[in-house]
C-alpha positions as CSV (number, residue, x, y, z in Angstrom):
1,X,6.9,14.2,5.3
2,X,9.4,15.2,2.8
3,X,10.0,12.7,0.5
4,X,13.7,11.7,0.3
5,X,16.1,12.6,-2.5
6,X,17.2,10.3,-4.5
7,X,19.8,8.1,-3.5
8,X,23.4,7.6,-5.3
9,X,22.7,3.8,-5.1
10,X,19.7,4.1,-7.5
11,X,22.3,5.8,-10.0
12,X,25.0,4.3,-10.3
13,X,26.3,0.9,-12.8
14,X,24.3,-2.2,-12.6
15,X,27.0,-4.1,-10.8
16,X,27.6,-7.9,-10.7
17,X,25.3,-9.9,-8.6
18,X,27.7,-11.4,-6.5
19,X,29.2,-7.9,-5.5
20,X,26.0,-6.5,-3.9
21,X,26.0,-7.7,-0.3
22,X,22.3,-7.7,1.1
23,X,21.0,-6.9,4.8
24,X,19.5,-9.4,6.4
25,X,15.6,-10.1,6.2
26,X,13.5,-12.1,8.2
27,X,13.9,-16.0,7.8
28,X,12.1,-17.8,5.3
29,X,10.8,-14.1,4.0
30,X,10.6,-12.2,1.1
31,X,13.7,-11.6,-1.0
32,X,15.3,-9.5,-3.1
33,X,15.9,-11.7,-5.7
34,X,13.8,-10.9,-8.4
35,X,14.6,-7.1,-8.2
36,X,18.5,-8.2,-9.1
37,X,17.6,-10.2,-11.9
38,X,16.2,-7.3,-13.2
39,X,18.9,-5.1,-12.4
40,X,21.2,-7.4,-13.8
41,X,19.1,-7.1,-17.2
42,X,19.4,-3.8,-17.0
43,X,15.8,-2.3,-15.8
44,X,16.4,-0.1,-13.1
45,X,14.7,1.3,-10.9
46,X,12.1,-1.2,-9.8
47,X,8.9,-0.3,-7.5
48,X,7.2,-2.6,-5.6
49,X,3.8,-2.2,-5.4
50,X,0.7,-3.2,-3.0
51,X,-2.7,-2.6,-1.6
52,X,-4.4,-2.4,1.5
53,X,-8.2,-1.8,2.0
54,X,-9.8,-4.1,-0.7
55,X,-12.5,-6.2,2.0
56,X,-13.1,-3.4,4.6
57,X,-17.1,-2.0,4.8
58,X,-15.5,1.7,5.4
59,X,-12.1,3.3,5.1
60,X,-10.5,3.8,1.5
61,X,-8.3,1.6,-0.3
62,X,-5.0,2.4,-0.1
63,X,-1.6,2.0,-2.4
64,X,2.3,2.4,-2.2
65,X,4.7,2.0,-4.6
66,X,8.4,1.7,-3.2
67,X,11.6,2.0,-4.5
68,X,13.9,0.7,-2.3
69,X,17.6,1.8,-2.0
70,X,19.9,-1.9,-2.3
71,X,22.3,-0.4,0.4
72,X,19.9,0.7,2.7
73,X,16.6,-2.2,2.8
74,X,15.4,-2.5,6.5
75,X,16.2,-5.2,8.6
76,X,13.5,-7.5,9.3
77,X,11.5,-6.5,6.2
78,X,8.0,-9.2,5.8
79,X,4.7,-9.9,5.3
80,X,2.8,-6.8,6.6
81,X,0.6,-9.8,7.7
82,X,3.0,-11.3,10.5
83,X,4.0,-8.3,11.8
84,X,2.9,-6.5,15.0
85,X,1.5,-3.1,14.9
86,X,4.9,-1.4,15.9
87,X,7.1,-3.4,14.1
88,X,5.0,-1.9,11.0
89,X,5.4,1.7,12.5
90,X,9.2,0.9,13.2
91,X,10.1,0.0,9.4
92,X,7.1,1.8,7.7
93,X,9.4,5.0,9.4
94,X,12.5,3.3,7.8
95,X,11.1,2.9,4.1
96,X,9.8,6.7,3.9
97,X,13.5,8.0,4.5
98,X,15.7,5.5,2.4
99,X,13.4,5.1,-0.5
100,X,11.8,6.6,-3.0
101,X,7.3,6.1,-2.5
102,X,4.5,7.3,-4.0
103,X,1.0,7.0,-1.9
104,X,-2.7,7.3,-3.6
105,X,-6.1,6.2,-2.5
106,X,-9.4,5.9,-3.5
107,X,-12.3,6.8,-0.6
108,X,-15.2,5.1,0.2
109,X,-17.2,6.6,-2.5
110,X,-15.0,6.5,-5.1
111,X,-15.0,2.6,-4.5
112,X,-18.8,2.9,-4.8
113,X,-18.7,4.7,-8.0
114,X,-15.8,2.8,-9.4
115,X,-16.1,-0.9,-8.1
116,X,-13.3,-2.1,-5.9
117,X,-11.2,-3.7,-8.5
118,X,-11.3,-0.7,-10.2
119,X,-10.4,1.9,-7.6
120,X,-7.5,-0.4,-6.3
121,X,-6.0,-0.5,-10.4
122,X,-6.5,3.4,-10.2
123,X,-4.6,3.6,-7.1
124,X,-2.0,1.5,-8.3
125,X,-1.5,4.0,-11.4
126,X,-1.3,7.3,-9.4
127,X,0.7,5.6,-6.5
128,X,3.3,5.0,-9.4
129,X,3.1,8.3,-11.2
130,X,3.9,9.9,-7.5
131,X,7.2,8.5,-7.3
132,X,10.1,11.2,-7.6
133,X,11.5,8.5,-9.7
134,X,10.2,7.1,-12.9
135,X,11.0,3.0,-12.5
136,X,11.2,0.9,-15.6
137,X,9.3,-2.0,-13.9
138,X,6.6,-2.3,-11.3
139,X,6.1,-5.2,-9.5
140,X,2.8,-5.6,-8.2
141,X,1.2,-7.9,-5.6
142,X,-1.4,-10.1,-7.1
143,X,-2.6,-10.8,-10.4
144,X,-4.2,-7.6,-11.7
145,X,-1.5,-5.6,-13.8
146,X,-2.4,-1.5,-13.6
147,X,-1.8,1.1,-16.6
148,X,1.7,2.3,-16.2
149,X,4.1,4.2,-18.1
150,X,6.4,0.9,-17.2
151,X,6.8,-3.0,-17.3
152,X,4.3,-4.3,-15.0
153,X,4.8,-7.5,-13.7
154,X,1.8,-9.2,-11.3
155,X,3.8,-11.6,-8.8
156,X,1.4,-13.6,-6.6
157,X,1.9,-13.9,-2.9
158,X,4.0,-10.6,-3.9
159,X,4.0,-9.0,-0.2
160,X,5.4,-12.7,1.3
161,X,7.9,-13.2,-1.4
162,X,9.4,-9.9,-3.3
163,X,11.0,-7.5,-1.0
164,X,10.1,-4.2,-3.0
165,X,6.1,-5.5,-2.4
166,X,6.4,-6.8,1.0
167,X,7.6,-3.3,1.8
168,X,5.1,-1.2,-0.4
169,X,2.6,-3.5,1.8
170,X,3.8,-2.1,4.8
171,X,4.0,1.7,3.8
172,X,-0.1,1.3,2.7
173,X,-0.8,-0.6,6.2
174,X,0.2,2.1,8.3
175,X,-1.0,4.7,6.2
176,X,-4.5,3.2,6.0
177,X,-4.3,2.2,9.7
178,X,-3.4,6.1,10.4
179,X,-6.2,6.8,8.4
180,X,-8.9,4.5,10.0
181,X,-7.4,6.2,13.6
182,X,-8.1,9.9,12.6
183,X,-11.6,8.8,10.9
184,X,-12.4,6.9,14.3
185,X,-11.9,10.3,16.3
186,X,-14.7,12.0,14.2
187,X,-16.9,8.7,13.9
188,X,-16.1,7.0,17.4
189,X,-19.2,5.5,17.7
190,X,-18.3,2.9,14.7
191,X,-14.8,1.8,16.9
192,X,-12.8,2.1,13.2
193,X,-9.5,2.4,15.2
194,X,-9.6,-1.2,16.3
195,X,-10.9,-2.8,13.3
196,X,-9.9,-0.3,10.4
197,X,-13.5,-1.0,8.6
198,X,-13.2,-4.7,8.5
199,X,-16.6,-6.4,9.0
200,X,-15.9,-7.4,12.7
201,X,-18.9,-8.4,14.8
202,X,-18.8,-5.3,16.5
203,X,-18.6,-3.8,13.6
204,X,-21.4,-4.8,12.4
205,X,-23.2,-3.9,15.8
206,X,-22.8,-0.3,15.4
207,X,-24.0,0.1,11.5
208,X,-27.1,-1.7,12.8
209,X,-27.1,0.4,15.7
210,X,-26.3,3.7,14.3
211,X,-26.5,3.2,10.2
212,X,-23.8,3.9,7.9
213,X,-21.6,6.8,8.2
214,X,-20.2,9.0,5.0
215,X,-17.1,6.5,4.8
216,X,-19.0,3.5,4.7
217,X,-18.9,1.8,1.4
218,X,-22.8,2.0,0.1
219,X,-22.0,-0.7,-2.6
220,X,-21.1,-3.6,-0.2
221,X,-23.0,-5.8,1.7
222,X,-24.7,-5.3,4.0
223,X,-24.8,-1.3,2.9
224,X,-26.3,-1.4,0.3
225,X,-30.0,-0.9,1.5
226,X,-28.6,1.7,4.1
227,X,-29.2,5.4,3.3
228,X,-25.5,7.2,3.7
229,X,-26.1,10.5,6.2
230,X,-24.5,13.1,4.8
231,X,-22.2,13.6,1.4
232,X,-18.6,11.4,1.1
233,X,-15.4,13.9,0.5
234,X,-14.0,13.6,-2.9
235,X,-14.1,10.1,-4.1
236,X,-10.6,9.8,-5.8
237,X,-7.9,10.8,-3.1
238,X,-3.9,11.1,-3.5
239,X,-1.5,11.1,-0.8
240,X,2.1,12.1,-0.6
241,X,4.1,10.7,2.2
């Protein structure tokens, strides 16, 4: 998908806080407060950044950054974690044409090679250098801070509370869930399409049943003592959206 020009609204004068009228979010959800504060300091843009993929036994690990447009944030933006699978779809579709993302990932053996913590800080750094727009500060879910040519703050409970995150969240949940679904057509025996990789019980069934396939991750338990069957794609993996 092409990525979407930039937007006047990311140009333009910092205006007064009390002049920027917001769209409504979900109740009790994540807010766009901290980006105005920023703003109002003067550090514009600002991306929200988050990861998906970190526990799973297969699949990579997957990160957006976001800028989003003030004008033009979604309606009922939240925790990727309450929300159905096509309530994702519906604003994950939203976010990619009003805002400005970067997507990267790291694959299963990248992970191995790299560690997890590793691959998703690697992630983070490329998902930020692919955004058509340079922002002055990332916020990123968690407490891990990537190298960036930017502020990076770590905000914890990022995705529930901090707009920008919750929908960077979103954007790598449906493009990790996408993933899992094409990698379940070639693998089908391993069901990834209903649990993305996660250690599930049936999961776990059809490693022991079948052995690891080349998206399994070798250096987790209980991989580790399984023989992969064939060579992994290219470890390190960026994505455009």
């Amino acid at each position: 998908m092409k990525r979407p020009r930039r937007s006047d609204s990311l140009a333009v004068p910092t205006p007064a806080l009390d002049s920027i009228t917001l769209p409504l979010v979900m109740p009790d959800g994540p807010t766009y407060d901290r980006e105005l504060r920023l703003k109002a300091r003067g550090l514009w843009p600002v991306a929200g950044v988050d990861e998906v993929g970190r526990g799973p036994l297969a699949g990579p690990v997957v990160v957006a950054a976001v800028i989003l447009d003030p004008d033009r944030i979604p309606n009922g933006l939240a925790d990727s974690k309450i929300l159905d699978a096509a309530e994702r779809e519906r604003l994950h579709d939203i976010i990619v044409t009003t805002s400005h993302v970067g997507i990267a990932s790291v694959s299963a053996s990248g992970i191995d090679v790299m560690n997890i913590r590793q691959a998703t800080l690697s992630a983070m750094s490329r998902a930020l250098a692919a955004l058509p727009v340079a922002p002055m500060v990332a916020l990123v879910d968690g407490i891990d801070r990537p190298p960036a040519p930017c502020d990076v703050e770590a905000v914890v409970k990022g995705d529930a509370n901090v707009v920008s995150i919750a929908a960077a969240a979103i954007v790598a949940k449906v493009t990790r869930d996408r993933m899992m679904k094409r990698l379940c057509s070639r693998y089908p025996a391993y069901g990834f399409s209903r649990h993305k990789g996660y250690g599930t019980a049936e999961h776990r069934a059809a490693i022991a049943a079948h052995g690891p396939c080349p998206f399994h991750r070798m250096s987790f338990a209980p991989l580790k003592t399984s023989p992969k069957t064939e060579a992994d794609a290219s470890p390190v993996a960026a994505l455009a959206v």
